[in-house]
Steps between C-alpha positions, in 0.01 A plus 500: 500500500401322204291759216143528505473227134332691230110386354497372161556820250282411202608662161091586487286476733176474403356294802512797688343678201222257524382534885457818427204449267422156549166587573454712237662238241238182603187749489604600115646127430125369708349785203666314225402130641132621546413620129740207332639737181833424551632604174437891390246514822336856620860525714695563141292777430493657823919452522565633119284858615691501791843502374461695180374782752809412698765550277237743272507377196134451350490079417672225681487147418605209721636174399676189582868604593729785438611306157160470354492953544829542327434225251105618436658893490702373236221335305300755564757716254488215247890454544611214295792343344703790324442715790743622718462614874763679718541363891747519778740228509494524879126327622323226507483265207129564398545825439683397166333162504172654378654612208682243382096293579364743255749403276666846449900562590626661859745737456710560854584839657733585749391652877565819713763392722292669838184383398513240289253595295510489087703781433351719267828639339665173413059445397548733224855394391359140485192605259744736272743197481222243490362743190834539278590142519177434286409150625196443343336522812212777645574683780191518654503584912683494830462348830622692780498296859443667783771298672501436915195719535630799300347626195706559187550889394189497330533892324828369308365225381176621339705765332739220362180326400291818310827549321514147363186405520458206705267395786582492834380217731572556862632200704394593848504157624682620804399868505159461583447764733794710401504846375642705253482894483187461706324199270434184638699190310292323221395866347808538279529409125241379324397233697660341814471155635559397853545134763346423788709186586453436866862668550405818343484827708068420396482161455259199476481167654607339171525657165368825332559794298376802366468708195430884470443703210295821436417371157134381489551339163834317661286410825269325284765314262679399860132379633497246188847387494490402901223221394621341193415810259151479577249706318103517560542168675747277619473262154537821324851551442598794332879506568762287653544546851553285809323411840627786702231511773559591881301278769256671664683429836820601451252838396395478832811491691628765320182753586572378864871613456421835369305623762876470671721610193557833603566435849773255379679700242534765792668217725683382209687821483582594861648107501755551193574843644592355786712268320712755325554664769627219690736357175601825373878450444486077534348448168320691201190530614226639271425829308133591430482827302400792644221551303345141577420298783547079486252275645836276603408191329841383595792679682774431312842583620846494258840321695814431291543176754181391478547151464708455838219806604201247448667193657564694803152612541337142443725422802338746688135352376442823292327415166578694175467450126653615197291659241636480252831323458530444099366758335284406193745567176712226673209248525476184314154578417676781293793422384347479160569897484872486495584744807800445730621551826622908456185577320332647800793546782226713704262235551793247502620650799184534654417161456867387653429704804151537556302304813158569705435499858204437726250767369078505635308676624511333862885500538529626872839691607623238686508252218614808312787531726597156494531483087661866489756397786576150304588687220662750677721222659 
């Protein structure tokens, strides 16, 4: 008897996502058609109140893409050339982008090999070194990532950062919806910035991002800089900034979605508990602290054969993806710095060994048992 052939498996799925609240999506879309303020209309105001209560912090302000909130954090702290800013090695390139857009210098940090998170001893070597080599430059803050849905260890850190005196801007542009100790992601540091990319655990139907602070003076300052530095008017421009503005739709899509959140992150977590559970012993499947919970923005696995691994598994129609296979120090776009492969052996390793699996909210069991099995195989 031939086997029953398996549906599609999509690496997200938000189609299902959206049947759920299609209704609910055209009414608030319908909203946004009706009154015609598509750019910073009522729905920005109504979604910034919404998630600063969320995540409790006291000011949130939305913008174009998860970029912009790093990059407008960043300006926000007046960084400039001379400044310095410590980051994992291990992310996504805007994470050290932003800095090296505000024209100050990224210095790289090794992970935690479970988590891989910035790890916050080889944090404090890294400022200590960065300090007796007397550069010229400022150490001014750090940007922890709160990598696959994780958040960074969050106490460490802002202990590292009282003692020398530097800022610290959370990247939670995958942790939205994680905690830490109890705290919702995007309340650590001194201000935290987040994505909704459509991929994202919360995500919109094209770009956006968000910036939270309980600074009023900083919400303010941010306010300006996300429309060209405005002042009392928009051809008053008191600062440089740039246009950092969400659309009032993608606003409205993500209201729609957050009626749902909750209910998602809870299906999030039985599905990747299922899935260590199923791969303990095939590959390295992964650790979430015991004092946080993930919102499983990817499930990432670790296989020493992953390359024959991943060939095998596109045989079997079962997508994955690698994030991330160079890590930055090794990138072109900073080679300018002068590391080498050895620098970081943690996240070089990681990198060499790391790949995702199907991960939404909507992943049924038998799909589930159909990627764990191919693996398995």
């Amino acid at each position: 008897m031939e086997p029953k052939p398996v549906r599609k498996i999509d690496f997200i799925d938000l189609k299902a996502q959206q049947l759920r609240i299609r209704k609910n999506l055209e009414l608030r879309i319908a909203h946004v058609l009706d009154h015609g303020s598509y750019i910073l209309g009522p729905e920005i105001k109504e979604l910034e109140e919404t998630l600063a209560r969320y995540v409790g912090m006291k000011f949130c302000v939305t913008c174009g893409n998860g970029t912009d909130a790093l990059l407008m954090a960043l300006m926000g702290f007046d960084v400039k050339p001379g400044d310095a800013v410590f980051a994992p090695s291990f992310t996504f390139v805007a994470t050290a982008e932003v800095v090296a857009l505000a024209g100050a210098t990224p210095v790289f940090v090794d992970i935690v090999e479970k988590t891989y998170n910035i790890d916050p001893a080889r944090l404090e070597e890294a400022i200590v070194s960065f300090k007796r080599k007397n550069t010229g430059l400022r150490a001014r803050g750090i940007i922890p990532v709160d990598l696959f849905g994780q958040p960074a260890d969050y106490d460490a850190i802002a202990s590292i950062a009282r003692r020398h005196d530097l800022f610290v801007l959370e990247d939670a542009a995958q942790g939205f919806g994680a905690t830490y100790r109890g705290k919702k992601t995007c309340s650590f540091g001194d201000i935290a910035a987040t994505s909704f990319f459509p991929a994202k655990p919360l995500g919109c139907y094209g770009d956006g991002g968000a910036i939270f602070t309980n600074d009023a003076d900083m919400d303010a300052k941010l306010r300006s800089i996300r429309v060209h530095g405005q002042g009392t008017d928009k051809y008053d421009n008191v600062r440089i900034g740039i246009n950092g503005r969400m659309d009032s739709i993608q606003a409205a899509v993500l209201l729609a979605k957050l009626e749902i959140f909750d209910d998602e992150l809870k299906s999030r977590e039985r599905i990747a508990q299922r899935y260590t559970g199923l791969l303990k012993g095939t590959v390295v499947t992964p650790y979430v602290r015991p004092d946080c919970t993930s919102c499983w923005a990817q499930y990432s696995v670790l296989a020493q054969n992953r390359t024959s691994m991943l060939a095998k598994l596109k045989e079997k129609n079962v997508p994955t993806a690698i994030y991330y296979p160079k890590p930055l120090h090794l990138q072109d776009a900073f080679k300018n710095l002068g590391y080498t492969r050895g620098d970081f052996p943690v996240s070089e390793r990681i990198a060499d060994q790391v790949f995702s699996i199907p991960m939404h909210p909507y992943l049924d069991e038998e799909i589930q048992d159909h990627i764990v099995k191919a693996i398995r195989e």
